[in-house]
C-alpha positions as CSV (number, residue, x, y, z in Angstrom):
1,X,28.5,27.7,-9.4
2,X,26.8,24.6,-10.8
3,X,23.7,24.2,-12.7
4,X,21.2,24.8,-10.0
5,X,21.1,28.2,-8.6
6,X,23.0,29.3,-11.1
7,X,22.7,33.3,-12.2
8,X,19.6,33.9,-14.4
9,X,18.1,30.2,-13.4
10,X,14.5,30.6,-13.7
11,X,12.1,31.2,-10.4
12,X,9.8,28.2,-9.5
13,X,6.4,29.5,-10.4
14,X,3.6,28.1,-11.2
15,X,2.4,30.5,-13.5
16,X,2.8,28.0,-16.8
17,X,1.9,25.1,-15.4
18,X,-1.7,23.5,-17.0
19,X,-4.6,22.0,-15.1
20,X,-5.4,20.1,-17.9
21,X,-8.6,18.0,-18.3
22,X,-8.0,16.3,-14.9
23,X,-8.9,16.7,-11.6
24,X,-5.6,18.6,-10.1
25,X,-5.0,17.5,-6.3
26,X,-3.2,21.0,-6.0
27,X,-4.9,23.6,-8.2
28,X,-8.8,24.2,-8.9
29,X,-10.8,26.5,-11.6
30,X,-9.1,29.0,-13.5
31,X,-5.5,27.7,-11.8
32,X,-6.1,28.9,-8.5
33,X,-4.5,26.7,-6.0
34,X,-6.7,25.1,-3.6
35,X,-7.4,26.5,-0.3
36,X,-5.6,23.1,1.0
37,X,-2.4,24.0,-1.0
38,X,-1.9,27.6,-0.8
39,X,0.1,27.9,2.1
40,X,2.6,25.5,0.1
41,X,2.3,26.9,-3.2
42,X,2.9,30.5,-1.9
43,X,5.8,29.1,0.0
44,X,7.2,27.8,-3.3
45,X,7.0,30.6,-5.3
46,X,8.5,32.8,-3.1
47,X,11.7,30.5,-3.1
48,X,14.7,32.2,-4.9
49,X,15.3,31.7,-8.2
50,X,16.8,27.7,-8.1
51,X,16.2,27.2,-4.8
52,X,13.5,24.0,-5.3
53,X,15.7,22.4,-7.4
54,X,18.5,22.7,-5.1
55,X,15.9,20.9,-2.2
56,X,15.2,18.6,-4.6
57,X,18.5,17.3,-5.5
58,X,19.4,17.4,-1.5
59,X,16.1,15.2,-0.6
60,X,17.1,12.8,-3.3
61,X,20.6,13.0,-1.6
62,X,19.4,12.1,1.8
63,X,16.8,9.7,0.6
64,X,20.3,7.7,-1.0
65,X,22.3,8.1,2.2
66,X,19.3,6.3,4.3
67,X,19.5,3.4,1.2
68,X,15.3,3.7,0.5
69,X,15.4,1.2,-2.1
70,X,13.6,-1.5,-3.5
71,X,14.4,-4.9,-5.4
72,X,12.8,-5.3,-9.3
73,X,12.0,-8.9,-10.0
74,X,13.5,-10.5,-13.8
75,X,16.9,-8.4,-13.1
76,X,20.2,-9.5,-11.7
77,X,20.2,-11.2,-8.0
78,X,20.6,-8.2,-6.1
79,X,20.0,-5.5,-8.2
80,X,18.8,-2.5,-6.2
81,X,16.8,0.8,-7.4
82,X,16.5,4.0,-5.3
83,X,12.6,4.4,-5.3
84,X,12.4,8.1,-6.5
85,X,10.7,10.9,-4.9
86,X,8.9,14.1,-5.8
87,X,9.1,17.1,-3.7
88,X,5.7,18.9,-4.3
89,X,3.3,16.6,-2.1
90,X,-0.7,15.3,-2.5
91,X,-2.3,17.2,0.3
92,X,-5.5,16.2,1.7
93,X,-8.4,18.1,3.2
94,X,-9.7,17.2,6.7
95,X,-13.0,16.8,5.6
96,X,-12.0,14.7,2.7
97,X,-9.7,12.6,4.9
98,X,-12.8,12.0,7.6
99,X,-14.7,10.2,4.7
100,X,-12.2,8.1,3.7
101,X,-11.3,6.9,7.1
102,X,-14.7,6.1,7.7
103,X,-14.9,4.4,4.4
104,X,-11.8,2.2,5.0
105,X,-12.9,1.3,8.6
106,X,-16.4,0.5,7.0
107,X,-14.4,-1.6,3.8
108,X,-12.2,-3.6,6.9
109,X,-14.6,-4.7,9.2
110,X,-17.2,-6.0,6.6
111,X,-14.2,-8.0,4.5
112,X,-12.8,-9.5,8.2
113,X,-16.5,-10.6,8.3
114,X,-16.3,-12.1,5.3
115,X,-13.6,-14.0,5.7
116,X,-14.1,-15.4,8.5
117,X,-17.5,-16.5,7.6
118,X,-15.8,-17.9,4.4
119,X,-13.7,-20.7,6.9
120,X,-16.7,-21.2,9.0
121,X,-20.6,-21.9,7.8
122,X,-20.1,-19.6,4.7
123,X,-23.7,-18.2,4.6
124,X,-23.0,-15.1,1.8
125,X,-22.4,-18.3,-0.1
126,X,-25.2,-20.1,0.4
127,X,-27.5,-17.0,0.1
128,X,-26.0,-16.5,-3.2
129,X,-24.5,-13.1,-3.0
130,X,-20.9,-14.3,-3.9
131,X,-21.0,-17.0,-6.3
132,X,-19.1,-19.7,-4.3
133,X,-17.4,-20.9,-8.2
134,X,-15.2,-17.7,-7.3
135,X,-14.3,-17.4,-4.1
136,X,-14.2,-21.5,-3.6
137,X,-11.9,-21.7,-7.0
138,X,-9.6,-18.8,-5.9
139,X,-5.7,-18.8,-5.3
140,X,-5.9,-17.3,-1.8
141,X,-8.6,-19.6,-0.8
142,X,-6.8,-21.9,2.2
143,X,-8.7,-25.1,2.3
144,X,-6.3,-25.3,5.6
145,X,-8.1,-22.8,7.5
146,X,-11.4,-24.2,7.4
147,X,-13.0,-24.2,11.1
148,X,-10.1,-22.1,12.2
149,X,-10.4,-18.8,15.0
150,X,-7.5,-16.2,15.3
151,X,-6.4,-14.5,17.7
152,X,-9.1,-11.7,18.8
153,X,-11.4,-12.9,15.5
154,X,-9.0,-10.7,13.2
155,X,-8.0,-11.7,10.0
156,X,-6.7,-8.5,8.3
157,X,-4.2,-7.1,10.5
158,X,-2.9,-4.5,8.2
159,X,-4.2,-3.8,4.9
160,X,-3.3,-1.2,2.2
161,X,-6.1,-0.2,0.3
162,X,-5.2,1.6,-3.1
163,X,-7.8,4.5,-3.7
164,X,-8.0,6.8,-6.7
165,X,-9.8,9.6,-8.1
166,X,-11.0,10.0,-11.4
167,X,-11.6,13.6,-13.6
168,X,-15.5,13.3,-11.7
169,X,-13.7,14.4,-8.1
170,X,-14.6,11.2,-6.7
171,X,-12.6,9.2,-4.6
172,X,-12.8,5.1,-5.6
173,X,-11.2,2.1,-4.2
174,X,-9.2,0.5,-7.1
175,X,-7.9,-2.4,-4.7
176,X,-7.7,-4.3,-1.5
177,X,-4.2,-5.8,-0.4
178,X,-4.4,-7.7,2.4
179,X,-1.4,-10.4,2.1
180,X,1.4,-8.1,3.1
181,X,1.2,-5.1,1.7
182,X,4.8,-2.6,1.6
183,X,5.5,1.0,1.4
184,X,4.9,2.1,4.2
185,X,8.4,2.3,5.0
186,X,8.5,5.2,2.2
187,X,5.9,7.1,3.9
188,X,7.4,7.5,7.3
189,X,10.9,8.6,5.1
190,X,9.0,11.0,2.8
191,X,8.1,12.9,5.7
192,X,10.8,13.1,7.7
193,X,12.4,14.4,4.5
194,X,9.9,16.8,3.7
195,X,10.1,18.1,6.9
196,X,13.6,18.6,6.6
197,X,13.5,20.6,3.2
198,X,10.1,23.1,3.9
199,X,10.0,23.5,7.5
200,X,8.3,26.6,7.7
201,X,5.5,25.1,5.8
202,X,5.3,22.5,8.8
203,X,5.6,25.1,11.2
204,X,2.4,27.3,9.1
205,X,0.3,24.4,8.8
206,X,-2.0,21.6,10.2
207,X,-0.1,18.5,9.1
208,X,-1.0,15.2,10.6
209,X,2.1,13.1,12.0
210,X,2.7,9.5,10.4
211,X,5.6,9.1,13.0
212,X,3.5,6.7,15.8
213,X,2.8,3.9,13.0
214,X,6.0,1.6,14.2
215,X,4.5,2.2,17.3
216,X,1.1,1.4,16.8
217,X,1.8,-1.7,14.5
218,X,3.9,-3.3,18.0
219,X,0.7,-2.1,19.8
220,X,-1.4,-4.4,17.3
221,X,1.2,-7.3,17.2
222,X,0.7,-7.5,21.2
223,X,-2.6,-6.7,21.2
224,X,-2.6,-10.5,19.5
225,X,-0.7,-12.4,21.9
226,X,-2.1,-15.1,24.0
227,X,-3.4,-14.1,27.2
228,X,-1.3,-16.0,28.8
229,X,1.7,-13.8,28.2
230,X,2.4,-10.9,29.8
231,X,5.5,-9.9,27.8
232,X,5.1,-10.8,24.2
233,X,8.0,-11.0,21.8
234,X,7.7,-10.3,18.8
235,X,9.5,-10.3,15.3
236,X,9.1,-9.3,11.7
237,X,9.7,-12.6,9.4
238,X,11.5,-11.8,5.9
239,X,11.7,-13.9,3.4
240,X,15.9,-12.3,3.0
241,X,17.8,-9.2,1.1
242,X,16.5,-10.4,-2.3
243,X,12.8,-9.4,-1.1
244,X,11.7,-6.1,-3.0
245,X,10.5,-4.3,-0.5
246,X,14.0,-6.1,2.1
247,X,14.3,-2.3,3.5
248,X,10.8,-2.0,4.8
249,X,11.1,-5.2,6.9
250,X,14.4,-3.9,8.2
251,X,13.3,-0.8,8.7
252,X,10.5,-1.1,10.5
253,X,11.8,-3.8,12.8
254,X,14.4,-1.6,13.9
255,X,11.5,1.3,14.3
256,X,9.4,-1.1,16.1
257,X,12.6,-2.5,18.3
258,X,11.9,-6.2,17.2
259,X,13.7,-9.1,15.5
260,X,14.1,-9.2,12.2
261,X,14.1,-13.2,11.4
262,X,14.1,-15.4,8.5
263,X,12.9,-18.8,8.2
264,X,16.0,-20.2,9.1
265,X,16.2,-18.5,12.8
266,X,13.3,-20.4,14.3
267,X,12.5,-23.3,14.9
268,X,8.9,-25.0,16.3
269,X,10.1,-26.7,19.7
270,X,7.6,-28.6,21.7
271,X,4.8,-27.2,20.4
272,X,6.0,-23.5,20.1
273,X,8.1,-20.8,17.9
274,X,11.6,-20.4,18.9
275,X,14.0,-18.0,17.5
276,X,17.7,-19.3,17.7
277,X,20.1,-17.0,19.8
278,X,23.2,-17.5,21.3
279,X,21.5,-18.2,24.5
280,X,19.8,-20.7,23.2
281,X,16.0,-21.0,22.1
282,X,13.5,-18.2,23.2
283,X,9.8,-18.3,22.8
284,X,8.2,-16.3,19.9
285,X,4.6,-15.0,20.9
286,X,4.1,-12.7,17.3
287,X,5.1,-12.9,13.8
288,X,4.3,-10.0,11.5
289,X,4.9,-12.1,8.5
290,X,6.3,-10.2,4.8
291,X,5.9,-13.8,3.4
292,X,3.2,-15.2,1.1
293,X,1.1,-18.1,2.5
294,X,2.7,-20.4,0.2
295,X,6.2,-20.4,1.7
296,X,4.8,-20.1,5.3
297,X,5.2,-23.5,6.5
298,X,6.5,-26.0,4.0
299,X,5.0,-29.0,5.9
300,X,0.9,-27.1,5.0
301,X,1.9,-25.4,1.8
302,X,4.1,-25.3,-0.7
303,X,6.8,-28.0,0.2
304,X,9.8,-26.8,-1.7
305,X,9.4,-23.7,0.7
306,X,12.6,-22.8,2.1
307,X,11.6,-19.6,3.2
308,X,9.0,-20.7,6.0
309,X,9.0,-22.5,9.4
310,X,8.0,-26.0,9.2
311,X,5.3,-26.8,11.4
312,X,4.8,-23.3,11.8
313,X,0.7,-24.0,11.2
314,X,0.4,-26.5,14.1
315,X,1.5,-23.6,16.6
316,X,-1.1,-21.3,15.4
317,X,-4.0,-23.3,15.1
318,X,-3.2,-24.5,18.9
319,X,-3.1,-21.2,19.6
320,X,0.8,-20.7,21.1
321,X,2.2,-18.1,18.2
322,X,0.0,-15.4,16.4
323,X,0.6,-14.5,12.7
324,X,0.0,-11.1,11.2
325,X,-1.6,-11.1,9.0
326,X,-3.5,-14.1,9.1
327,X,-3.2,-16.7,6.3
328,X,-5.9,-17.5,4.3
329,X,-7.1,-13.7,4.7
330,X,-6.1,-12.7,0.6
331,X,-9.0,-14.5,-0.7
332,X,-10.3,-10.6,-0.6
333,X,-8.3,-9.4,-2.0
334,X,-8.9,-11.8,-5.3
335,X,-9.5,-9.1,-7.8
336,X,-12.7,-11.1,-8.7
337,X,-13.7,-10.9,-5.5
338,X,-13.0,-7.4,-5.0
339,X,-16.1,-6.8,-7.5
340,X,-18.5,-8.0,-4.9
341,X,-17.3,-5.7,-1.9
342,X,-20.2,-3.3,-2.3
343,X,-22.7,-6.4,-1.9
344,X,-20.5,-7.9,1.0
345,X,-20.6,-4.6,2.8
346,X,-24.3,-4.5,2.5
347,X,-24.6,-7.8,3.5
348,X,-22.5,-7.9,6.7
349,X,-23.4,-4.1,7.9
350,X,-26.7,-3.2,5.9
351,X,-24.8,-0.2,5.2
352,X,-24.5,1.1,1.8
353,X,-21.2,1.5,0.9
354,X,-19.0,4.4,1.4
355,X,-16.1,4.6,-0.7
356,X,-17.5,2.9,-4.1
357,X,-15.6,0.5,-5.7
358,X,-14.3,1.3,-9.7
359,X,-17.1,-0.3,-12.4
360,X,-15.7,-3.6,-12.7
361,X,-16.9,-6.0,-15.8
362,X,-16.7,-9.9,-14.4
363,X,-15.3,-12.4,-17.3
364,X,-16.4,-15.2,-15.6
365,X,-20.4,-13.5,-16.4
366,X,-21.2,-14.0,-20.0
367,X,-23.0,-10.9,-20.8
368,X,-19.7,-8.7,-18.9
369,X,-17.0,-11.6,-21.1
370,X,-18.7,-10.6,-24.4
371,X,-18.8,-6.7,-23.8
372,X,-15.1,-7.1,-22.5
373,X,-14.2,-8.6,-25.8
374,X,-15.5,-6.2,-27.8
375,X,-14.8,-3.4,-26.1
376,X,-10.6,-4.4,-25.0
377,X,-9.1,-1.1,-26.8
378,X,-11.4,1.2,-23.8
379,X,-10.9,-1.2,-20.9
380,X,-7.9,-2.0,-18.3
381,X,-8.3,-5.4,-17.4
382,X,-6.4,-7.5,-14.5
383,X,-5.7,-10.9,-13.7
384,X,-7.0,-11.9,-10.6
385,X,-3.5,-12.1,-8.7
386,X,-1.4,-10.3,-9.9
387,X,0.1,-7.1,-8.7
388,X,2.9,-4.7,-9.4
389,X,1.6,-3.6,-12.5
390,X,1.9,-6.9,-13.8
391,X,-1.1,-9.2,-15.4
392,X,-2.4,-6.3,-16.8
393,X,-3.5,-4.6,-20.0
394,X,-4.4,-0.7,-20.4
395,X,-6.6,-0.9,-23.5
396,X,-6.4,2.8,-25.0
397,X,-2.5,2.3,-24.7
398,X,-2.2,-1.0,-25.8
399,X,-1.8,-2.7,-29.8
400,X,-4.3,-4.6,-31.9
401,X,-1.6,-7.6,-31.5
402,X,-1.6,-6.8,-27.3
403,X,-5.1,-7.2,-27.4
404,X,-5.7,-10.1,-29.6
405,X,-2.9,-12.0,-27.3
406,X,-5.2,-10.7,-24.4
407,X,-8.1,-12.0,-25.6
408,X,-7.5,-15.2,-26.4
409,X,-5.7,-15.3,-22.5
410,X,-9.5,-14.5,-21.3
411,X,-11.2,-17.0,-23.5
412,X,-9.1,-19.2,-21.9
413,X,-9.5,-18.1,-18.2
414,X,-12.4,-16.0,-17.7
415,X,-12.6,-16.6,-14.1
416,X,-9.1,-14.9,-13.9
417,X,-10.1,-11.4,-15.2
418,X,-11.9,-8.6,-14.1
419,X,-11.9,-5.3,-16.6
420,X,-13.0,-1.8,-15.9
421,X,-13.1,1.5,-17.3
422,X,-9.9,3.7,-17.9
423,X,-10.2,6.3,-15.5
424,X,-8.7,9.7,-15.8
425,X,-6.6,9.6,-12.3
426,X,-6.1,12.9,-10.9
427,X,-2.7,14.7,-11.1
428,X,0.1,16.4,-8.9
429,X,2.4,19.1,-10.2
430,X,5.6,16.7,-10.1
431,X,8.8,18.0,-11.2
432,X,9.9,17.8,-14.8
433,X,13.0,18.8,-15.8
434,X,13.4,23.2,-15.0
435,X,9.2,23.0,-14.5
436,X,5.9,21.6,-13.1
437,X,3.9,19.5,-14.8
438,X,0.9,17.3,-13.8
439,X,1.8,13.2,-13.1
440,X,-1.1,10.6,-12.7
441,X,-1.1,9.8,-9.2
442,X,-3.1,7.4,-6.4
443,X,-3.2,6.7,-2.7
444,X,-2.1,3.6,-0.3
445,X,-3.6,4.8,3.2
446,X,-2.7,1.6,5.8
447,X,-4.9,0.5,8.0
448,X,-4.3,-1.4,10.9
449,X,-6.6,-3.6,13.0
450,X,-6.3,-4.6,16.2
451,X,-7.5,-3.8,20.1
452,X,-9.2,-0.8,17.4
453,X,-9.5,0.0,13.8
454,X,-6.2,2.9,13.0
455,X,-5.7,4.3,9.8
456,X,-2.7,5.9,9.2
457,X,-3.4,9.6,8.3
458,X,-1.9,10.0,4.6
459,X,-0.4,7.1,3.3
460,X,1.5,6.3,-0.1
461,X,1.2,8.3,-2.6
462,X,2.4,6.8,-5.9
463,X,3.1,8.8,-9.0
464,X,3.2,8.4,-12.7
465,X,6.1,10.1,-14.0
466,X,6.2,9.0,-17.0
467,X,4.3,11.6,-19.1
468,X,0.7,10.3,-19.4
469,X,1.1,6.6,-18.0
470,X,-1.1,5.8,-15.6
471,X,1.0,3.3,-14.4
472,X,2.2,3.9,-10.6
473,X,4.1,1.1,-9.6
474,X,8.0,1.4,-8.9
475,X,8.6,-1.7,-10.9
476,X,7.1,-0.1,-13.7
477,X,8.5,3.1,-13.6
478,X,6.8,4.7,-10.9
479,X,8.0,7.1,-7.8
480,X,6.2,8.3,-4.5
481,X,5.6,11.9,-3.0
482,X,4.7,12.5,0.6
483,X,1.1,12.5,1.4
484,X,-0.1,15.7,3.7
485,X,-3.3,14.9,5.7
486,X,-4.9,18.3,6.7
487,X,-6.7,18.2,10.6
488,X,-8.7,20.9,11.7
489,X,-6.9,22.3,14.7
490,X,-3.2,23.1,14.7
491,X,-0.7,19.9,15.1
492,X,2.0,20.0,17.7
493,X,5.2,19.7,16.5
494,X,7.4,15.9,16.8
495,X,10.2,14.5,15.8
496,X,9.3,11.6,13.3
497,X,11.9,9.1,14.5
498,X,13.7,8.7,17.9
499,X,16.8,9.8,18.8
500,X,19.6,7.7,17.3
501,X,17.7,6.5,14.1
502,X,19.9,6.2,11.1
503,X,17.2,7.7,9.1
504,X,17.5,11.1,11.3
505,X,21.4,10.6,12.0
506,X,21.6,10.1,7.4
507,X,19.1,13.6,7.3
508,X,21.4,15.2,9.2
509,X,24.1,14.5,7.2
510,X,22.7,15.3,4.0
């Protein structure tokens, strides 16, 4: 018999694992587990001796067979991780998870507001509660969509907002991503996993399903056709197989039962979107685009864009193709910009805001650029627009030469950094070795926006496992764990893909 479940292998308790001075998602005062978790944690510990490690190595099995992977930019062309995985899960009250739908529903409809009153008569400009220097001098900001209208008014189609929670218990919104933001794909596989390994503990508990989000992103995408079509198509545009996040675009096309295309398989055509088949040209009505507004249309952007659709701008401001989501919508999610959502909330709804956002220090302010510099070993600061971990620097982590290089990058470009307090992110038990012990975690709920305002009950949950990083990403190191959103009456029971699905027909397998 091999190493797990070996004679004499120690039995998965709990009883040694530390709380530590950090809010635990899992376990509360004097290591009790929370009334959320202790269906799940009683279900562990009464596995035999072995027996987690043994579903562990068989979800990691299963999640290789289905090829969950993800490209890391600066290696070899091609090179492909397996995004890893961590059995115990972030569960989620349903009284925690009603705030925090209402505060994302809140955060989306003010920031659609916003931006669409940024391409029109921009009066939170003009009434001085964004400085227009920032949003008027940021990245995002499409010159190009001045004047425009999309489809329905909606700018944000689907947004993933990161959320965390520091040692306090409270829940904040670290950032907004609303260019295309990925992992969603990981979700819908985490579960179908999960529910593969502990299905008792599905059976015993009130576990909302994440299976309909294919199905309610195609409801969106249609929901956005013009009215003059009865039967839209639609089609998920990749920029190829060297994307990082490649497998979510051909995963949820083939969930959704839509094209996947690249740039090179349509074609505009007297005044519309083709794709090329081999029966010719056929209209396109939707794109869910997974490419950056630069490479969207070579002949409005960037012109070296070989990924895009030339002329692809002059069918959607005429109104004959829809794009998801719409460009010119990541101006909000400018990191400098991100530091005025409480005020653009208040402006838009007169609503005080619901899910606060983390303390953020401005560079481009004086008084915040001077306390920044002084204060760089306690501080995480960001560049504007970057992402993946990148851009960044954690201050109590970092080296008196990091921060000097730092500095002088600010000094140079205060506009393009924002800083805030470290905060002391919350922890799962993750698997370590033959024993628990607590990772730095947050939370990617998606939220899509359409004929209504969905938000996807759970979402990503990234982990640290690195001991004490706080770094989540997969580039930098980073894994995921399934996210269990608690409802207060009991859940029927559904399969989380269709029949046929090579994720199901690879779970089988394992």
């Amino acid at each position: 018999m091999g190493l797990f479940g070996a004679p004499g292998w120690p039995p998965m308790l709990f009883n040694d694992y530390e709380v530590g001075d950090f809010f635990d998602e899992m376990f509360g005062e004097a290591n009790q587990p929370r009334a959320s978790a202790r269906t799940l944690v009683n279900n562990i510990e009464s596995l035999a001796p072995g027996e987690f490690f043994n579903r562990q190595r068989a979800a990691e099995r299963a999640l290789l067979q289905m090829g969950i992977t993800f490209n890391v930019y600066g290696e070899r062309a091609g090179a492909e991780k397996i995004f890893p995985f961590d059995l115990v899960p972030r569960i989620v009250p349903a009284a925690e998870w009603s705030r925090i739908e209402r505060g994302l529903k809140q955060r989306i409809v003010a920031l659609n507001l916003f931006i669409d009153d940024l391409y029109h008569d921009q009066k939170i400009l003009k009434d001085g509660i964004v400085p227009a220097e920032i949003v008027l001098s940021s990245r995002a900001f499409r010159k190009q969509c001045m004047g425009f209208n999309p489809p329905r008014g909606i700018w944000c189609h689907v947004t993933g907002t990161d959320l965390v929670r520091h040692r306090d218990g409270q829940i904040y919104v670290l950032e907004d991503n609303l260019r295309c933001p990925s992992g969603v794909s990981y979700v819908l596989e985490n579960r179908a996993v999960m529910k593969s390994m502990f299905p008792q503990v599905f059976a015993q508990s009130r576990i909302r399903p994440v299976a309909n989000y294919p199905s309610r992103l195609r409801d969106m995408l249609e929901f956005l056709a013009p009215d003059c079509v009865t039967a839209p198509r639609c089609v998920l545009l990749t920029p190829g197989t060297h994307n990082s996040a490649y497998f979510e675009h051909s995963f949820l096309a083939q969930q959704m039962g839509v094209e996947l295309v690249e740039g090179r398989d349509l074609v505009v055509d007297e005044g519309y979107v083709c794709m090329r088949t081999t029966k010719g040209l056929e209209q396109v009505d939707v794109i869910y685009r997974r490419i950056d507004d630069d490479f969207l249309d070579p002949k409005h952007f960037r012109p070296d864009s070989m990924l895009g659709v030339p002329g692809l701008m002059d069918v959607y401001q005429r109104g004959n193709v829809a794009l998801a989501n719409a460009p010119g919508g990541g101006v909000a999610d400018d990191k400098v910009v991100y530091a005025y959502v409480p005020r653009i909330v208040k402006y838009y709804l007169g609503e005080d805001i619901i899910l606060p956002n983390v303390p953020t220090y401005i560079c481009s302010e004086e008084a915040d650029l001077n306390y920044v510099l002084d204060h760089l070993e306690l501080l995480v600061v960001k560049a504007a627009n970057e992402s993946g971990g990148y851009g960044m620097l954690v201050g109590p982590h970092s080296t008196a030469a990091q921060r000097a290089e730092f500095a002088d990058k600010i000094r140079a470009n205060p506009r393009n950094y924002i800083a805030q307090p470290t905060l002391a992110l919350s922890r799962v038990p993750t698997l370590t070795g033959d024993h628990f012990e607590g990772r730095h975690v947050d939370l990617r709920p998606y939220i899509l926006y359409g004929k209504e305002i969905f938000v996807l009950p759970g979402g990503l949950t990234r982990v640290a496992l690195k001991k004490g990083s706080l770094v989540v990403n997969s580039s930098q190191g980073g894994g995921s764990k399934d996210t269990w959103v608690l409802a207060d009456a009991p859940v029927p029971e559904k399969d989380e893909f269709s029949p046929g699905s090579p994720s199901l027909n690879a779970l089988g397998a394992a």
